[in-house]
C-alpha positions as CSV (number, residue, x, y, z in Angstrom):
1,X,108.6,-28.7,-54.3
2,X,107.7,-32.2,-55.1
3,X,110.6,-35.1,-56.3
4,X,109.1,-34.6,-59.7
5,X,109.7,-30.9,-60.3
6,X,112.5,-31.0,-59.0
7,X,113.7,-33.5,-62.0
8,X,112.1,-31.2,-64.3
9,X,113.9,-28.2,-63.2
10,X,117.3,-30.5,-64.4
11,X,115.8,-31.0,-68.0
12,X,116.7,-29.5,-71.1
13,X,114.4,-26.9,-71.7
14,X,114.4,-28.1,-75.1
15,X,111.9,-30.6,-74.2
16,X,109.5,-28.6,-73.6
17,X,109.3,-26.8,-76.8
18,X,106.4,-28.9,-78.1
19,X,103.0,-27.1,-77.7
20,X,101.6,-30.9,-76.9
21,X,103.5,-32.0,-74.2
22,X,103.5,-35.9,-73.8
23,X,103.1,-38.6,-71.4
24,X,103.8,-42.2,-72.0
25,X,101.5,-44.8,-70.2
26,X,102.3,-48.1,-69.5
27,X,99.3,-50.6,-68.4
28,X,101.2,-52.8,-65.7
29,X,97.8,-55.3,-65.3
30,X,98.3,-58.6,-64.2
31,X,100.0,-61.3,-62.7
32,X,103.9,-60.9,-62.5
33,X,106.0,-63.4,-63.9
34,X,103.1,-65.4,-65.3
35,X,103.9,-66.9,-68.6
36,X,101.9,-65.9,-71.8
37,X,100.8,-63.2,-73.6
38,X,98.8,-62.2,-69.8
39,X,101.9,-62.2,-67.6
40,X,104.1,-59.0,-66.7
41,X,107.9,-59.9,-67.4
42,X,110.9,-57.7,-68.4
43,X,110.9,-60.3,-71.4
44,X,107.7,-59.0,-72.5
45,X,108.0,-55.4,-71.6
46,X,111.2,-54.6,-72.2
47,X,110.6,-52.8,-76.0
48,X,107.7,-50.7,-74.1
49,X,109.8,-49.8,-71.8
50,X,112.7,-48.2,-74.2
51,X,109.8,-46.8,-76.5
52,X,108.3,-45.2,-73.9
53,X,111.2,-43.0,-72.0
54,X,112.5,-42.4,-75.8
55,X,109.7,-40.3,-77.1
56,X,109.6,-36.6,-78.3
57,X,109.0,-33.7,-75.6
58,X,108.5,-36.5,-72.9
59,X,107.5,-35.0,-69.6
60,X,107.0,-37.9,-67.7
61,X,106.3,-41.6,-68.1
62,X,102.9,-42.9,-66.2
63,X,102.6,-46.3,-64.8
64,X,99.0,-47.6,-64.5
65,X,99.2,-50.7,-61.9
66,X,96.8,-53.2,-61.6
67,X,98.3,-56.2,-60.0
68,X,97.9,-58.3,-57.4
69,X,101.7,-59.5,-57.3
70,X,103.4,-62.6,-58.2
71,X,107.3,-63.1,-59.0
72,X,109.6,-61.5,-56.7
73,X,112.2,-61.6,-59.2
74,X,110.2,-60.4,-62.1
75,X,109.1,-57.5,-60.1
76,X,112.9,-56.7,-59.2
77,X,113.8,-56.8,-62.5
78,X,111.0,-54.8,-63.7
79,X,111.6,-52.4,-61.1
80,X,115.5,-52.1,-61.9
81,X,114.6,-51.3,-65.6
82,X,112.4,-48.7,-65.0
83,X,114.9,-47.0,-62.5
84,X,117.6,-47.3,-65.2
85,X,115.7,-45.6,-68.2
86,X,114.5,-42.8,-65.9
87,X,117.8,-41.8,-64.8
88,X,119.4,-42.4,-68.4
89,X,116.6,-40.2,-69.9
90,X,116.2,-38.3,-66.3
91,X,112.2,-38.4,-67.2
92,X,110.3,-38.7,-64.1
93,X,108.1,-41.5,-63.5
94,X,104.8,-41.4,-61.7
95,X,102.5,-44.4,-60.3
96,X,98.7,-44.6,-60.3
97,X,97.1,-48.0,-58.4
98,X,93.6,-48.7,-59.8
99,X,92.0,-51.8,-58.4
100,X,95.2,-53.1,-57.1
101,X,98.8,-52.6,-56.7
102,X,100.0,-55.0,-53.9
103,X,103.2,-57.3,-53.2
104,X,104.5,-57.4,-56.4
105,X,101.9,-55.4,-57.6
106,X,103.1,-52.2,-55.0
107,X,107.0,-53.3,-55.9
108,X,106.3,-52.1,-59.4
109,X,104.6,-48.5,-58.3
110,X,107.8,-48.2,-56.1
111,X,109.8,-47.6,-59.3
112,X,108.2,-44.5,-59.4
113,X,109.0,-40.7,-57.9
114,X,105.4,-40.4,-56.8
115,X,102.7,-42.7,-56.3
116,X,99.0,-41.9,-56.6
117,X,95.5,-44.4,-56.2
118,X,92.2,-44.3,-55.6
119,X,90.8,-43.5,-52.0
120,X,89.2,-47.7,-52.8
121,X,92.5,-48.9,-54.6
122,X,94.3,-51.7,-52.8
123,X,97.8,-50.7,-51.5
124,X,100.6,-53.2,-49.8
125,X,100.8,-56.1,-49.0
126,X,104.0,-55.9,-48.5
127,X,105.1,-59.7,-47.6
128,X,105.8,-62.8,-49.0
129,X,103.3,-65.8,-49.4
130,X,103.7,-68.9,-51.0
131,X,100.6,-71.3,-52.2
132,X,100.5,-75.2,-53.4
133,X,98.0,-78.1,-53.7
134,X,98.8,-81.5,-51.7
135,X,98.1,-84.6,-54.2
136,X,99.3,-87.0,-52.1
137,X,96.0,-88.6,-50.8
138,X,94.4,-87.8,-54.2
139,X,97.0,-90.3,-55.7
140,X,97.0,-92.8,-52.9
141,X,92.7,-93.6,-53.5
142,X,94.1,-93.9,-57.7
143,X,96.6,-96.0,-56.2
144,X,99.3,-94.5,-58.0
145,X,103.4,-94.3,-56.5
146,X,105.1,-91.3,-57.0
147,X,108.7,-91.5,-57.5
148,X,111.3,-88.4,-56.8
149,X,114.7,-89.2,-57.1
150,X,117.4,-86.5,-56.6
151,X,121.6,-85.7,-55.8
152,X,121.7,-83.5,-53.2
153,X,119.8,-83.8,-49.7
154,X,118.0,-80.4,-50.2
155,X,117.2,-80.7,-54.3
156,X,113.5,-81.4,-53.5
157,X,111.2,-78.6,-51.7
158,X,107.4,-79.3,-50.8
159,X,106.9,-82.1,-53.4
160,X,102.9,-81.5,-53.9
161,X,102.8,-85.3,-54.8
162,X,104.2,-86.2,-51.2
163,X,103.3,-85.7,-48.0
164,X,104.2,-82.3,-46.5
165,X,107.6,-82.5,-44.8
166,X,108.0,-80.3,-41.5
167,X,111.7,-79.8,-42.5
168,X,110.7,-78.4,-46.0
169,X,108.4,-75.6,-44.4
170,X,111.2,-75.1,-42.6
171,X,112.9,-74.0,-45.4
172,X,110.5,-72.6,-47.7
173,X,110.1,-70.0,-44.3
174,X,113.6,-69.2,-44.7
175,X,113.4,-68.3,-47.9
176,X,110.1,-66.3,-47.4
177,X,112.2,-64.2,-44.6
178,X,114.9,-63.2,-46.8
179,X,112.6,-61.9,-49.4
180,X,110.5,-60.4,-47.2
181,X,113.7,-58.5,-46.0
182,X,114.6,-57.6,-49.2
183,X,111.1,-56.1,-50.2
184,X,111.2,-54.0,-47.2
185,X,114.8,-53.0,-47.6
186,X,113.0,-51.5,-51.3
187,X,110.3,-50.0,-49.9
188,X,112.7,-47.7,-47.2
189,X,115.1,-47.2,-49.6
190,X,112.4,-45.6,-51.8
191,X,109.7,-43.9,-49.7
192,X,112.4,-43.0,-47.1
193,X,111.3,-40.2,-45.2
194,X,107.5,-40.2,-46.2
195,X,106.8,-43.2,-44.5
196,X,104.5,-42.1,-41.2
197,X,103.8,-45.2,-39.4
198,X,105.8,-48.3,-37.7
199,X,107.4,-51.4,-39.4
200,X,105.3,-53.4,-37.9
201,X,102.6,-51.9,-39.6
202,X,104.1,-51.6,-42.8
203,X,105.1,-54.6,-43.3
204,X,102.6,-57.0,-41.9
205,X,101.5,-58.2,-45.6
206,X,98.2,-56.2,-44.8
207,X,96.8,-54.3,-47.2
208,X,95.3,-50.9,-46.9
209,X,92.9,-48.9,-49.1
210,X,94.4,-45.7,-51.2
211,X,93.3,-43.7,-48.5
212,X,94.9,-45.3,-45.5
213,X,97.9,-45.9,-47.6
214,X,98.2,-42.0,-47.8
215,X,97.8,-41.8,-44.0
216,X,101.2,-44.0,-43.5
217,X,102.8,-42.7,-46.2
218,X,102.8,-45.7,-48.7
219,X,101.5,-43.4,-51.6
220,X,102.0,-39.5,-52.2
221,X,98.1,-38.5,-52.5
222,X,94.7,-39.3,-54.1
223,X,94.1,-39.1,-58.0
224,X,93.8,-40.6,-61.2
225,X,96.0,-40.8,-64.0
226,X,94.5,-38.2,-66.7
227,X,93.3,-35.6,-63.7
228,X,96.9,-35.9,-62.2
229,X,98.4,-35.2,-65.7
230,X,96.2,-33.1,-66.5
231,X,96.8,-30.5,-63.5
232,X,100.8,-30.9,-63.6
233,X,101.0,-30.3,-67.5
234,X,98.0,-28.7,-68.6
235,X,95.1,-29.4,-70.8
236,X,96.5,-30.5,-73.8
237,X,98.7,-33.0,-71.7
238,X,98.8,-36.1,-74.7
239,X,98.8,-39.4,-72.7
240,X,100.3,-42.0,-75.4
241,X,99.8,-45.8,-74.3
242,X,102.9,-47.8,-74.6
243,X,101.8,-51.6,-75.2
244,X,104.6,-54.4,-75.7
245,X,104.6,-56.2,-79.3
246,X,102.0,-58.8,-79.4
247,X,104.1,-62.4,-80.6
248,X,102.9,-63.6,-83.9
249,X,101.7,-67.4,-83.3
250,X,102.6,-69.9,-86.0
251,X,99.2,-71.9,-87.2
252,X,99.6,-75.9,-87.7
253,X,99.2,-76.5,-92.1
254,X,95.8,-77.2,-93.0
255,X,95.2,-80.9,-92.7
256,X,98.0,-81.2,-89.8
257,X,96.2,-80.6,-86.6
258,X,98.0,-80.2,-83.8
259,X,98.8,-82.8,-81.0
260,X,96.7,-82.7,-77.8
261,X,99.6,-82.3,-75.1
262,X,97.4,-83.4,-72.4
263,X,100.8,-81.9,-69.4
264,X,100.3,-78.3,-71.4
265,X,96.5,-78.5,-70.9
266,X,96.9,-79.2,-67.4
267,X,99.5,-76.9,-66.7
268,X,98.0,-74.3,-68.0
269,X,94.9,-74.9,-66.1
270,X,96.6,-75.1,-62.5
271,X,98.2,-71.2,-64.1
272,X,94.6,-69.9,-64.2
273,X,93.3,-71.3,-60.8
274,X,96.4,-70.0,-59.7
275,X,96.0,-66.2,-61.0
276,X,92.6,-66.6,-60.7
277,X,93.0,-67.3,-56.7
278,X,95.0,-64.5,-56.3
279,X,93.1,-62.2,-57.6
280,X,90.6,-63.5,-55.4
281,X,92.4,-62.9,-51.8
282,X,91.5,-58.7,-52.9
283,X,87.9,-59.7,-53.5
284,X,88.4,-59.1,-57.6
């Protein structure tokens, strides 16, 4: 018996009155924590979430990943949400990977009872990495100072205006080793038992294809969302997509265009070469 029937056998069997049983599916695609209308936040999905465990003869509640990671904190809190509604509601959850659900990404799919994924999807990456640009030689040919000025010895980390200090990666490591403890302290705590290989394997930070990620246990089997729904709650299985609210954006008044911030251009720019070079490390 699987973890998911046995939460079903704990139901009301009033929920499953309704001759169209439903699933809710929530798309999970993108960078975590990235701000915008793009990004994956509990700020931004946390009305999906509560629509979606509070719908009529709910079976189960379907999360369709496709991330490459980002935020550790984001993905905790996502992750404790998700946990919270499904043993309030006590509706099973179930993850499907598409193209990828790593780091972050594979923090998310934890969340779930089972997880599922393509024999090609992208699995793992269970690690922490951290990426920057260096400026400091770029602004040195401009001849332009830059000037940092802080209380407290340890205020400043890896200034990407300055050069890189060896004390700063020092720290920045630390860091990096007590997250990475904490994401493998979530993925034993969650997959337990099914795991079939060594730590050291595990949690390298590789990344493994939906089939190997079967083979050590990282994911329950091979399948996609509508087949897997299909064959645990029958043909006329309804899958009803969740998507968080869309924010309204307030146009400038014709005749007042609005200011150029040259900062917000740029920031937003360094965002996307950012997501975009993420993405890129899993050849998508």
């Amino acid at each position: 018996m699987s973890i998911v029937d046995d939460i079903l056998e704990k139901l009301p069997i009033e929920r499953f009155r309704s001759r169209t049983p439903q699933v809710a599916v929530l798309r999970l695609d993108g960078l975590i924590g990235m701000r915008g209308p793009r990004g994956l936040s509990l700020r931004r999905f946390a009305g999906a979430l509560e629509r979606a465990f509070s719908l009529r003869h709910l079976r189960s509640v379907a999360l369709a990943i496709n991330s490459p990671g980002g935020s550790p904190a984001q993905s905790s809190l996502l992750f404790r949400r998700i946990r919270q509604l499904a043993e309030e509601k006590h509706v099973p959850v179930i993850a499907f990977a598409e193209d990828v659900a790593a780091s972050g990404g594979y923090w998310l799919a934890l969340a779930a009872d089972e997880i599922f994924a393509e024999e090609t999807s992208l699995v793992g990456s269970i690690g922490v990495i951290s990426a920057s640009f260096g400026f400091a030689e770029a602004l040195r040919k401009l001849g332009v100072q830059r000037r940092l000025y802080t209380a407290g010895e340890h205020k400043s980390l890896l200034d990407p205006f300055l050069a890189e200090d060896p004390k700063g990666v020092e720290r920045l490591t630390a860091l990096q080793r007590d997250m990475h403890e904490v994401f493998k302290d979530m993925v034993r705590g969650r997959r337990g038992a099914r795991l079939k290989a060594e730590e050291g394997t595990l949690f390298s930070g590789e990344v493994f294809t939906g089939r190997r990620a079967c083979e050590l246990g990282l994911i329950d089997g091979i399948g996609d969302l509508r087949s897997v729904m299909r064959q645990r709650y029958g043909e006329t299985v309804r899958l009803r997509v969740i998507e968080p609210e869309r924010r309204r954006l307030l146009l400038p008044r014709l005749g007042l265009p609005r200011r150029l911030d040259i900062g917000e251009v740029a920031g937003d720019l360094l965002a996307r070469l950012e997501e975009r070079l993420i993405w890129a490390r899993f050849g998508l």
